[in-house]
Kinemage of the C-alpha trace (Angstrom):
@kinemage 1
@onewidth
@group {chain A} dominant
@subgroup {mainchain}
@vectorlist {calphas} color= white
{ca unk a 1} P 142.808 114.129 101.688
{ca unk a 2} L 139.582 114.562 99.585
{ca unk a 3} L 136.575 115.209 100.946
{ca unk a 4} L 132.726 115.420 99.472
{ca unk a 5} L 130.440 117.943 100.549
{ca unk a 6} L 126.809 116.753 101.579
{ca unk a 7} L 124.953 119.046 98.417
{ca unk a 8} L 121.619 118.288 99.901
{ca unk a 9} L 122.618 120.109 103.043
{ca unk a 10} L 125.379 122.553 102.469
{ca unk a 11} L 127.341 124.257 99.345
{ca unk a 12} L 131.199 123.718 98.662
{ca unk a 13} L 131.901 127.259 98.657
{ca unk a 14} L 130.116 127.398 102.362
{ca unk a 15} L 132.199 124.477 103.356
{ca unk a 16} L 135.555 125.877 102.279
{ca unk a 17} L 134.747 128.856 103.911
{ca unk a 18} L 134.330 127.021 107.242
{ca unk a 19} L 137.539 124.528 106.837
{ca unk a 20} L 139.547 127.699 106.498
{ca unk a 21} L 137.970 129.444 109.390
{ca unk a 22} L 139.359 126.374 111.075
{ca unk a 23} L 142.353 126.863 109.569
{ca unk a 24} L 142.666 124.219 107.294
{ca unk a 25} L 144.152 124.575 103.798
{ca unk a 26} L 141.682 123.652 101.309
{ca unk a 27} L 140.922 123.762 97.642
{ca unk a 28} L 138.296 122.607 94.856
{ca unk a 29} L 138.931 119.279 92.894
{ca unk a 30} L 137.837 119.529 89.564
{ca unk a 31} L 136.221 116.115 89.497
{ca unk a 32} L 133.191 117.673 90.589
{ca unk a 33} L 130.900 119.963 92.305
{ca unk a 34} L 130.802 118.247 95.937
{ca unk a 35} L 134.795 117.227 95.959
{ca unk a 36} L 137.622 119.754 98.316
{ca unk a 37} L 141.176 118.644 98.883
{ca unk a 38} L 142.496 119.643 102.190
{ca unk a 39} L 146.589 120.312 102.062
{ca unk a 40} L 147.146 117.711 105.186
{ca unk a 41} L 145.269 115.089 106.272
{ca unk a 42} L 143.503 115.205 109.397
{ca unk a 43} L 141.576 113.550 111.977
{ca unk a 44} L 137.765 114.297 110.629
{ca unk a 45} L 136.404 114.491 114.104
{ca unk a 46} L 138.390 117.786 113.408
{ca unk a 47} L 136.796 119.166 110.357
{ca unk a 48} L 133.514 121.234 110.954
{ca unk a 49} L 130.704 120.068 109.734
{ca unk a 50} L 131.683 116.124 109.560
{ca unk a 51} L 129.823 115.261 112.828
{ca unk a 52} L 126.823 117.048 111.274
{ca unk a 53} L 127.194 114.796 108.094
{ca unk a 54} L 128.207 117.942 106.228
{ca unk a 55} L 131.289 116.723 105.026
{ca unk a 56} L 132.346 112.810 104.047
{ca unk a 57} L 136.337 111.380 103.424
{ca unk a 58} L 135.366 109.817 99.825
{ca unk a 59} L 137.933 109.815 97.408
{ca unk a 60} L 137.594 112.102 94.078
{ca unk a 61} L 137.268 109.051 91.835
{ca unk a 62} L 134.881 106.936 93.601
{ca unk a 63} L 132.595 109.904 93.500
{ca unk a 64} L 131.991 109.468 90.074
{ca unk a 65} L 129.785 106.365 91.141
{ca unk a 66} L 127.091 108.211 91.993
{ca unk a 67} L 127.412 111.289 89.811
{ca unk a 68} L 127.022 108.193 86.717
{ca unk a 69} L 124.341 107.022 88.071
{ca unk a 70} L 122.323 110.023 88.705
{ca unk a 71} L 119.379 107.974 91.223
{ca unk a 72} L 116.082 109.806 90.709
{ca unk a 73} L 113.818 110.409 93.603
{ca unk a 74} L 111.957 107.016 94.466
{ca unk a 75} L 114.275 105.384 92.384
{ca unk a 76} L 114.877 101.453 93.890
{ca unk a 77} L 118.715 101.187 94.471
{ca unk a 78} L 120.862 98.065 95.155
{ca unk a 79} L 124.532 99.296 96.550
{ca unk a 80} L 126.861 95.856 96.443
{ca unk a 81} L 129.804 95.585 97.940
{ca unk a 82} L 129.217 98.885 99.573
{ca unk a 83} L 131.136 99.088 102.607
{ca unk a 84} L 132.234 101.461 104.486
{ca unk a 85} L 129.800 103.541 102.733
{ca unk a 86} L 130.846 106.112 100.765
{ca unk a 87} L 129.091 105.615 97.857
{ca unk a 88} L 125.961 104.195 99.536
{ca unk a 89} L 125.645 107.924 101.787
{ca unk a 90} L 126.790 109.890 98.245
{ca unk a 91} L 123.483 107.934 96.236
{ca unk a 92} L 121.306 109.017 99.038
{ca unk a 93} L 122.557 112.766 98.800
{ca unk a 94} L 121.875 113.143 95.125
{ca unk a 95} L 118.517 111.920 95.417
{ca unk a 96} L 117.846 114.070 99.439
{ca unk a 97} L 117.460 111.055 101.146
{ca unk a 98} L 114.441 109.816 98.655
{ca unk a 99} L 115.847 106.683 97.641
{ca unk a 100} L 114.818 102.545 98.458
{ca unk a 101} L 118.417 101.903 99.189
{ca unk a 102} L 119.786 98.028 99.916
{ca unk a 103} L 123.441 98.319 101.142
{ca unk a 104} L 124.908 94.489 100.872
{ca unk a 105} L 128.316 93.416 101.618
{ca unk a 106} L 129.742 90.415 102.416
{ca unk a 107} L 131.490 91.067 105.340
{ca unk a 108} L 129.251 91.999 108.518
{ca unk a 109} L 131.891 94.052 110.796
{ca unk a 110} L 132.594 96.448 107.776
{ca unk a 111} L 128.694 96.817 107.289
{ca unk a 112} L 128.696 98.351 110.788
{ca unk a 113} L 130.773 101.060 109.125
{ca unk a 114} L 127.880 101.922 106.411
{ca unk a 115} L 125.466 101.903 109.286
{ca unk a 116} L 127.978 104.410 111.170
{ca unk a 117} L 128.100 106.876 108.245
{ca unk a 118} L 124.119 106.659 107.037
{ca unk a 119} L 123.641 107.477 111.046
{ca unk a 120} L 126.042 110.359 110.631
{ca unk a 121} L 124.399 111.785 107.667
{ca unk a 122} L 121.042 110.835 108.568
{ca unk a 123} L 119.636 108.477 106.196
{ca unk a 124} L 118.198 105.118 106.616
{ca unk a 125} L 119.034 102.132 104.231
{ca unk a 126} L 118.065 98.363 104.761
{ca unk a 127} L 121.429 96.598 105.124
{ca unk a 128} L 121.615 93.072 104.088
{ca unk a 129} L 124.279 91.018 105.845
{ca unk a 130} L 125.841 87.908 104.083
{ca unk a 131} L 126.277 84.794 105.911
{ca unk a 132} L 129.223 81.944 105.114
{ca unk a 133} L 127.563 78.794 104.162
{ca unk a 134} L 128.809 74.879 104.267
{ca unk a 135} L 129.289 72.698 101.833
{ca unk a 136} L 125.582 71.624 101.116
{ca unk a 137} L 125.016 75.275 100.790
{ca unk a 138} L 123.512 75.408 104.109
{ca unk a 139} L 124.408 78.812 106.559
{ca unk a 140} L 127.697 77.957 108.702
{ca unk a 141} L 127.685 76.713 112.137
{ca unk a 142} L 129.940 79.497 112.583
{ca unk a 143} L 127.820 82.008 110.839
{ca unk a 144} L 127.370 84.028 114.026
{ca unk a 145} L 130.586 85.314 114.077
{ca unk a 146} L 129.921 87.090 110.800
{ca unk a 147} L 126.851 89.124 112.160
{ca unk a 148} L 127.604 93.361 112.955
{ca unk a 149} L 126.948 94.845 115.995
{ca unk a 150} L 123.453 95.508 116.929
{ca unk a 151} L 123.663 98.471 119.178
{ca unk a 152} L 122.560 100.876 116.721
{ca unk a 153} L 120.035 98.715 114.252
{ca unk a 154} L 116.326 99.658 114.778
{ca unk a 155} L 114.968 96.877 113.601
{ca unk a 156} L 116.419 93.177 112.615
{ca unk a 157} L 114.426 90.781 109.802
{ca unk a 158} L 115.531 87.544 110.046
{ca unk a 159} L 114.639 83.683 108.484
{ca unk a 160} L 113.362 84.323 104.159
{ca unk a 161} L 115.673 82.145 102.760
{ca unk a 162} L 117.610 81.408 105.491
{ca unk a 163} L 117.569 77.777 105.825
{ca unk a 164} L 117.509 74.999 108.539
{ca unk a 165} L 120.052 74.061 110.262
{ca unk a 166} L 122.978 74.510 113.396
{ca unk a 167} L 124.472 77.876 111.344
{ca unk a 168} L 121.076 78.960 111.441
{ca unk a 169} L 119.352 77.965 114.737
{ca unk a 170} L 122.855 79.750 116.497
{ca unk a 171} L 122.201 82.608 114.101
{ca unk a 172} L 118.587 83.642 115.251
{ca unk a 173} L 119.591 82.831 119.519
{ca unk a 174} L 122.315 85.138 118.981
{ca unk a 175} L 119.493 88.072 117.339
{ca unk a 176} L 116.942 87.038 119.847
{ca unk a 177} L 120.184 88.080 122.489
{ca unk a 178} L 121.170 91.009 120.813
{ca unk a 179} L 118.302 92.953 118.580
{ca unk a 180} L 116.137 95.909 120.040
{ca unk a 181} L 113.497 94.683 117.522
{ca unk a 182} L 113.421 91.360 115.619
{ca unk a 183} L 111.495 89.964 113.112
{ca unk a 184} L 111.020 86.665 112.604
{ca unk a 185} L 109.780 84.634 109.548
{ca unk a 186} L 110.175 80.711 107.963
{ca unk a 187} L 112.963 79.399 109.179
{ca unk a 188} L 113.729 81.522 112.006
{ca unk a 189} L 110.777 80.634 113.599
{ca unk a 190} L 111.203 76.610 112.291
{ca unk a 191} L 114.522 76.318 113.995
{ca unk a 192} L 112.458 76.529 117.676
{ca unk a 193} L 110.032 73.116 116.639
{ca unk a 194} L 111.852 71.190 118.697
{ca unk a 195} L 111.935 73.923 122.299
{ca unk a 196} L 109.594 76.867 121.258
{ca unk a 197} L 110.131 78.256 124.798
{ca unk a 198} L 112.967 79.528 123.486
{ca unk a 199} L 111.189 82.162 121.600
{ca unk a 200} L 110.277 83.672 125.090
{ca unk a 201} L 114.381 84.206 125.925
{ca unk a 202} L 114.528 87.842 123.894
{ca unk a 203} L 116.211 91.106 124.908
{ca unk a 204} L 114.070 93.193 122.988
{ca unk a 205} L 110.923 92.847 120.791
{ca unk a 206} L 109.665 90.463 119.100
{ca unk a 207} L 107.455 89.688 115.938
{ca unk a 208} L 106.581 86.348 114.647
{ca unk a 209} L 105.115 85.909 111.432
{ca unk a 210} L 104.087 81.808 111.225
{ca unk a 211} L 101.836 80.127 108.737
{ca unk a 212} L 99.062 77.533 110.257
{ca unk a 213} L 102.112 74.551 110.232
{ca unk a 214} L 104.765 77.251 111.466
{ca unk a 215} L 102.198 77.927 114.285
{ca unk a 216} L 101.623 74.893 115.205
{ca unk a 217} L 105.470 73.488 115.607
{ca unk a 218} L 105.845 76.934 118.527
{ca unk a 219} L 102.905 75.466 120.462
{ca unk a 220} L 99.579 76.628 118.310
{ca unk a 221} L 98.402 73.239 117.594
{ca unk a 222} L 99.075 69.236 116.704
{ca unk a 223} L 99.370 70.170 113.218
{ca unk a 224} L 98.357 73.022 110.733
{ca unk a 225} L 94.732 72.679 110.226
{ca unk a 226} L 94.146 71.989 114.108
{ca unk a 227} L 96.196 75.415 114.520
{ca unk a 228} L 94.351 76.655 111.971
{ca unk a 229} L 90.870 76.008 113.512
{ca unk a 230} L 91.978 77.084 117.185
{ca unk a 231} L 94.005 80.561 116.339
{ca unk a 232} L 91.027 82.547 117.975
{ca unk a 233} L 92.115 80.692 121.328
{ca unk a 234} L 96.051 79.635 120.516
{ca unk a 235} L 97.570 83.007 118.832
{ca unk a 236} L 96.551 85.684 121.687
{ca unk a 237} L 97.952 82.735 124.481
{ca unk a 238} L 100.991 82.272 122.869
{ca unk a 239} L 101.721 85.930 122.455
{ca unk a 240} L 101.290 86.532 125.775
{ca unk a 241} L 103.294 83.523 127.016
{ca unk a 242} L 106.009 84.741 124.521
{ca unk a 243} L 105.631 88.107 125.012
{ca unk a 244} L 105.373 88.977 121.186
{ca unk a 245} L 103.401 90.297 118.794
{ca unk a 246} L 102.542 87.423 116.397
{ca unk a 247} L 101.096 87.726 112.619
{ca unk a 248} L 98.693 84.546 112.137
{ca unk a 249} L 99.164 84.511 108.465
{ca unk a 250} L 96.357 83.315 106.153
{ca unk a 251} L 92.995 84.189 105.344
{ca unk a 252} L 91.501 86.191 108.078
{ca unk a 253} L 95.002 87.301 109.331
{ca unk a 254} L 95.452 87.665 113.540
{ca unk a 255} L 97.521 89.875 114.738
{ca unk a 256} L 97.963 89.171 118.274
{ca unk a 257} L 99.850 91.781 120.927
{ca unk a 258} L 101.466 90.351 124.275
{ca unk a 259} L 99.099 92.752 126.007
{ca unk a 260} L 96.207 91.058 125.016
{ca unk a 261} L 95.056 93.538 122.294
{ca unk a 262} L 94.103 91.396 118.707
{ca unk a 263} L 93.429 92.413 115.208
{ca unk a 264} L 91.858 90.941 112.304
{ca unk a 265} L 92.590 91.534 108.781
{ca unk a 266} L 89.603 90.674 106.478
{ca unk a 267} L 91.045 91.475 103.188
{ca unk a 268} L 92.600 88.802 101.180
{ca unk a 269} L 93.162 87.668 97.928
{ca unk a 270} L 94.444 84.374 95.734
{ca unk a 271} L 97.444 86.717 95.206
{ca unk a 272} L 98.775 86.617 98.558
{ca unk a 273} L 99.188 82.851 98.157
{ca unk a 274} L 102.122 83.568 95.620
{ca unk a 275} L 105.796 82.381 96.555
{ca unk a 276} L 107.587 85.370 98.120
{ca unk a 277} L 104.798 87.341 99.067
{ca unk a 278} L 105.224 86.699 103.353
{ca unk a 279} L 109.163 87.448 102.482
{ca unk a 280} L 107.718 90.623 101.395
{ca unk a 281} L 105.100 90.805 104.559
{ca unk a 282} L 108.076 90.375 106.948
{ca unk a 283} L 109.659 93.528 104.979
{ca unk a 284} L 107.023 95.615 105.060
{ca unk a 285} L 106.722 94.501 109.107
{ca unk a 286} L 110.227 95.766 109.596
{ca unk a 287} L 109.771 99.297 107.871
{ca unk a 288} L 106.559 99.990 109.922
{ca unk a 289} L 108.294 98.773 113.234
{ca unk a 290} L 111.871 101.128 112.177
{ca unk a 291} L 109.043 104.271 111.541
{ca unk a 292} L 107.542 103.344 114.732
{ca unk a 293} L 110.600 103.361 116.476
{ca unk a 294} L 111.858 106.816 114.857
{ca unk a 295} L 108.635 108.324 116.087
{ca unk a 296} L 109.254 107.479 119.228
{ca unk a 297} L 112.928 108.630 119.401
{ca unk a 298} L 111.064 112.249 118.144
{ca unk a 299} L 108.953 111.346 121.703
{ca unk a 300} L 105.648 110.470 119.757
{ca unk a 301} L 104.292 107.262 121.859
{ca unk a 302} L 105.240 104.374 120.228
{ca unk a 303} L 102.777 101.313 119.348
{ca unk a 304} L 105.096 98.190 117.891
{ca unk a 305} L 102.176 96.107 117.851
{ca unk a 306} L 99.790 98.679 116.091
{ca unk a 307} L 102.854 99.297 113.975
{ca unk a 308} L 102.580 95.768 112.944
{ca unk a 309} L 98.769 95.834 112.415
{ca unk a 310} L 98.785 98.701 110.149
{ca unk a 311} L 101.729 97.135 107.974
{ca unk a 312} L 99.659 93.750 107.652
{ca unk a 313} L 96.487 95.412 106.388
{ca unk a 314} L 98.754 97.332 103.710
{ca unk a 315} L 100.414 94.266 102.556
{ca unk a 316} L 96.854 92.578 101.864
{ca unk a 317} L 95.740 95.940 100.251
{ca unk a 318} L 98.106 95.986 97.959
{ca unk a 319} L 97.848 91.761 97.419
{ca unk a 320} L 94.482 92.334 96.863
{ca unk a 321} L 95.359 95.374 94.090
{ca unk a 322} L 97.928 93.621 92.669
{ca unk a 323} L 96.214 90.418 91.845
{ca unk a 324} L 92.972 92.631 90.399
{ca unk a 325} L 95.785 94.072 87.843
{ca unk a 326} L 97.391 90.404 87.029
{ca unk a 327} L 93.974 88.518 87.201
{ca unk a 328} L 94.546 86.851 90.608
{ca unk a 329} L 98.369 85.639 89.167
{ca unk a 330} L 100.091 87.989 90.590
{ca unk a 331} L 103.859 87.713 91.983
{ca unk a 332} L 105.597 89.329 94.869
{ca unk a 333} L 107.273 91.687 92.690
{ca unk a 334} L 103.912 92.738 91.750
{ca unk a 335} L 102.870 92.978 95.294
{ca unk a 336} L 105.920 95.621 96.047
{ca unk a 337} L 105.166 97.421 92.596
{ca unk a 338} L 100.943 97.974 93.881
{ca unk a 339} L 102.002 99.341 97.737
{ca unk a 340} L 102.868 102.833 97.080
{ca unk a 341} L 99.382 103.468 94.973
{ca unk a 342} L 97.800 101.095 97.897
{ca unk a 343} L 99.453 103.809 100.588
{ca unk a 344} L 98.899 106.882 98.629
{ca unk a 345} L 95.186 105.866 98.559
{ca unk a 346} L 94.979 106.123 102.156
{ca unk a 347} L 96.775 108.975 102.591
{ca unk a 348} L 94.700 110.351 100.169
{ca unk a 349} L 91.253 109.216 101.833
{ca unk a 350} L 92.080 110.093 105.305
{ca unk a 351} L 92.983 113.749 104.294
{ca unk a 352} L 90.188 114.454 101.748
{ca unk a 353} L 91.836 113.377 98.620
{ca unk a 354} L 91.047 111.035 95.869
{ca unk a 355} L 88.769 108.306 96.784
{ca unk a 356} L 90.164 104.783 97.969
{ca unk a 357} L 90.711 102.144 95.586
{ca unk a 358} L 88.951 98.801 95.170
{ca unk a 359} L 91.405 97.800 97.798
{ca unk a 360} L 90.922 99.988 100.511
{ca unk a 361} L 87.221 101.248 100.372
{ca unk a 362} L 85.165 100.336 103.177
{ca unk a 363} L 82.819 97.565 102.123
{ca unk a 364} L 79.476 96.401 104.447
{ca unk a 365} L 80.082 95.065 107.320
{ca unk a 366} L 83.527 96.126 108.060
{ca unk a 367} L 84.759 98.583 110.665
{ca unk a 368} L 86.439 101.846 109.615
{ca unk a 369} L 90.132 102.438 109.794
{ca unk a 370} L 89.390 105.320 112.182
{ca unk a 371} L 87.517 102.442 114.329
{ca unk a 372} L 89.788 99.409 113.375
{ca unk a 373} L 93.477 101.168 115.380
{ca unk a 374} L 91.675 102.053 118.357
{ca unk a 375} L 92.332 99.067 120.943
{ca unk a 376} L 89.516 97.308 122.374
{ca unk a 377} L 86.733 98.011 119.832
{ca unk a 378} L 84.701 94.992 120.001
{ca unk a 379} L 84.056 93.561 116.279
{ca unk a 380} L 81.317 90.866 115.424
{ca unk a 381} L 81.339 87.994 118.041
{ca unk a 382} L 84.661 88.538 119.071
{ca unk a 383} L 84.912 91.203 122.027
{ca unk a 384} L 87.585 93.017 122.318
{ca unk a 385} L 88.673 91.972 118.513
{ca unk a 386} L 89.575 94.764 116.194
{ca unk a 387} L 89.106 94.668 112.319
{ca unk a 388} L 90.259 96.900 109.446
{ca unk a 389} L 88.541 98.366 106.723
């Protein structure tokens, strides 16, 4: 039975000398530094240190997969095929946890077991779950049955390139049933045109990202532009009817809470226009809920809806940085590749760093961050409106 020693948390020779306190028969496998060989094979809810994610069953081969690939810290990883996730925890060791992991498999239950070990060890990765399609390449009406368990996902994104259709309006009921947090974009939100009550039947909570036409087809409006012109009134209404938090998207963003509280995003740029770039809103969405979420598990107060608020303003930020670098062309690649700059110049600013950027300085007439996140600040003929920097 091989085994592979978590590096970033323990050594092999203080593992070895805690199987054998235990009284198991161990030695050193000369594939590498992190590899033991236990004598018998055992149940590892008996080995020390494997509840603590100390220790993982991997064998010595297949941890040559990450030793080849040698991830750097920051480093953007894609793990295929990576069930039950071996390699996928063994990447995220080499590199302490610092990595933009995507585990993707095509088989849902056994991506339940990745989920189970990154818990274990204690490292997040998104997981992306892949759905059986028809023969018009459309997701299967019995696409539902391919989904993982829920139970222990923080956050569920659901509807970029998802498609219409039966496969599809069965998949997103079944996540509005099941998910402690969901995430809704495109399609996921289209499949309701027809009974957008629907949207108000959710277990947990909910975010809606919609476009003007989006908006209107769940009850904002006849069309898009009347949507468009009546969001002041329509998006806080139907977040309270819904009881979500919903992301008017366009110029002027609204971010509306169930609880009545509303936010405005002033920053914008031609750049946000791009294809791809709300697929990459609705990502950024889901992180900011997941931290929000984690903070509160430490028992820090959690805020889903300011959570959501903060990770719109970033995404324009960074639009807006990203198209001054490309000349207003930019893509959503370029988008993902200006957000850790656009962050770090906040950070930066709001502990006495490096001045903002272009993209985050505060310009006339707008109200501070520091002013912006507390709830209830009245902003420019809109009391009780909120507006970022």
């Amino acid at each position: 039975m091989t085994l592979r020693v978590n590096l970033a948390r323990s050594s092999r020779e203080a593992m070895q000398r805690r199987l054998r306190e235990a009284g198991h028969a161990v030695t050193e496998h000369s594939s590498g530094p992190a590899a033991l060989v236990l004598e018998t094979a055992v149940d590892v809810e008996r080995l020390p240190g494997f509840s603590e994610g100390l220790l993982s069953v991997q064998d010595a081969a297949a941890q040559w997969a990450a030793r080849l690939l040698a991830p750097r810290s920051g480093e953007r990883v894609l793990d295929a095929c990576a069930a039950p996730g071996g390699k996928t925890g063994h990447l995220l060791e080499s590199a302490n946890g610092d990595l933009q992991l995507t585990a993707l498999d095509v088989d849902g239950a056994r991506l339940g077991r990745v989920r189970d070990n990154l818990r274990r060890l204690g490292y997040p990765a998104a997981m992306v779950v892949g759905l059986p399609g028809n023969e018009h390449g459309a997701v299967a009406a019995n696409a539902v049955s391919a989904l993982p368990p829920l139970d222990g996902v923080d956050v569920v994104v659901a509807g970029p390139g998802l498609g219409p259709g039966v496969g599809t309006a069965r998949v997103v009921a079944h996540l509005r049933r099941s998910a402690r947090r969901l995430v809704l974009d495109a399609d996921a939100i289209n499949v309701h045109r027809d009974a957008p009550e629907q949207l108000a039947e959710h277990a947990g909570e909910l975010v809606l990202t919609p476009h003007e036409r989006e908006l209107a087809r769940i009850g904002g409006g006849a069309d898009g532009p009347d949507a468009w012109a009546r969001r002041v009134e329509q998006v806080p209404r139907l977040a309270a009817e819904l009881r979500a938090t919903i992301v008017a998207k366009g110029p002027g963003t609204i971010i509306a809470a169930p609880d009545g509280r509303v936010w405005v995003t002033p920053l914008g740029s031609p750049a946000l226009g791009s294809g791809g770039t709300g697929d990459v809103l609705a990502g950024i969405i889901a992180a900011a809920v997941a931290a929000d979420a984690a903070a509160a598990a430490r028992g820090t107060p959690g805020d889903l809806p300011l959570a959501v608020a903060r990770a719109v303003w970033w995404h324009a930020a960074a639009g807006v940085a990203a198209g001054a670098d490309r000349g207003q062309r930019s893509t959503a690649t370029d988008l993902l590749a200006a957000l850790p700059r656009t962050l770090g110049a906040l950070v930066a600013a709001h502990s006495g760093g490096a001045p903002m950027t272009d993209a985050t300085r505060l310009r006339p007439g707008k109200l501070p961050w520091e002013v912006w996140q507390t709830p209830g600040t009245p902003a420019t003929g809109s009391p009780s409106w909120s507006s970022p920097s």
